[in-house]
N, C-alpha and C positions, 0 to 999 in steps of 0.2 A: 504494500500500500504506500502511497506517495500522496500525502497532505502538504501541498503547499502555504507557505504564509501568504497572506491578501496583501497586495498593493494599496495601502493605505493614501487617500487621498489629506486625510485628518489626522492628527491626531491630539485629543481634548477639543483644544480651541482654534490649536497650530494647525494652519495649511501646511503641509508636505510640498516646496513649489517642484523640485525632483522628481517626487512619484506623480503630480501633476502635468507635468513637462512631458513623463512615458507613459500616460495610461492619455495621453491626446495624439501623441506621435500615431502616423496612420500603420494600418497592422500589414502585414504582407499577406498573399494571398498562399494559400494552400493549393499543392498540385495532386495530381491525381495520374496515376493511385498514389495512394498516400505513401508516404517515407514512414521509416520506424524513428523518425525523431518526432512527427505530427501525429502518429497513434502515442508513441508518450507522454504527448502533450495531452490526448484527449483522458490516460488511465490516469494522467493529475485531476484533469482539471474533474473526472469523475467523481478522483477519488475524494479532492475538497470539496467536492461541491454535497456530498454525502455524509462531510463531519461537518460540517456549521449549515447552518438553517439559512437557506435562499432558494431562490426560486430558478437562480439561474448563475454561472461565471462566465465569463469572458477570459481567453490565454493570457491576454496583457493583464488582470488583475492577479494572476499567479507568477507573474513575470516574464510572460512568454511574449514575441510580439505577431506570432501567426493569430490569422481570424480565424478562429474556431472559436466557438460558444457551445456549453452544457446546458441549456435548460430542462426543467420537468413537465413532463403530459403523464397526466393519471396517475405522478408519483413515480415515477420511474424516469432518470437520466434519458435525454436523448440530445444527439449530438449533431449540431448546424453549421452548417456551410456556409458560403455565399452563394454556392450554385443553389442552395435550398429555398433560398427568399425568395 
């Protein structure tokens, strides 16, 4: 299992201007078929997205800057593309 720490935009009161600076940076795109570095990406961002309460991650909030997104349908991880949208 691979829980990543979240890209904190905040923290208390303080802006992060750094993790602000990379979680805007635009994300590169994913190819297809996938590489074994963009399925690792996705067994993270599963596996955090399954120890803290959200609805959904994005790879750049786990430090990644490929666009891949985890969100949940019916409770269960499912994993978005750009070709998905």
């Amino acid at each position: 299992m691979s829980v990543r720490e979240i890209v904190k935009a905040w923290e208390g009161e303080t802006l992060l201007k750094e993790n602000v600076k990379f979680l805007s940076q635009p994300m590169k795109e994913v190819q297809f078929p996938l590489s074994e570095h963009t399925l690792e990406i996705i067994k993270d961002l599963k596996d955090t997205a399954n120890a803290i309460p959200c609805a959904g991650i994005a790879a750049n909030q786990i430090g990644y800057s490929e666009r891949v997104f985890v969100g949940y349908k019916d409770n269960n991880p499912t994993t978005i593309y750009k070709e998905t949208l």
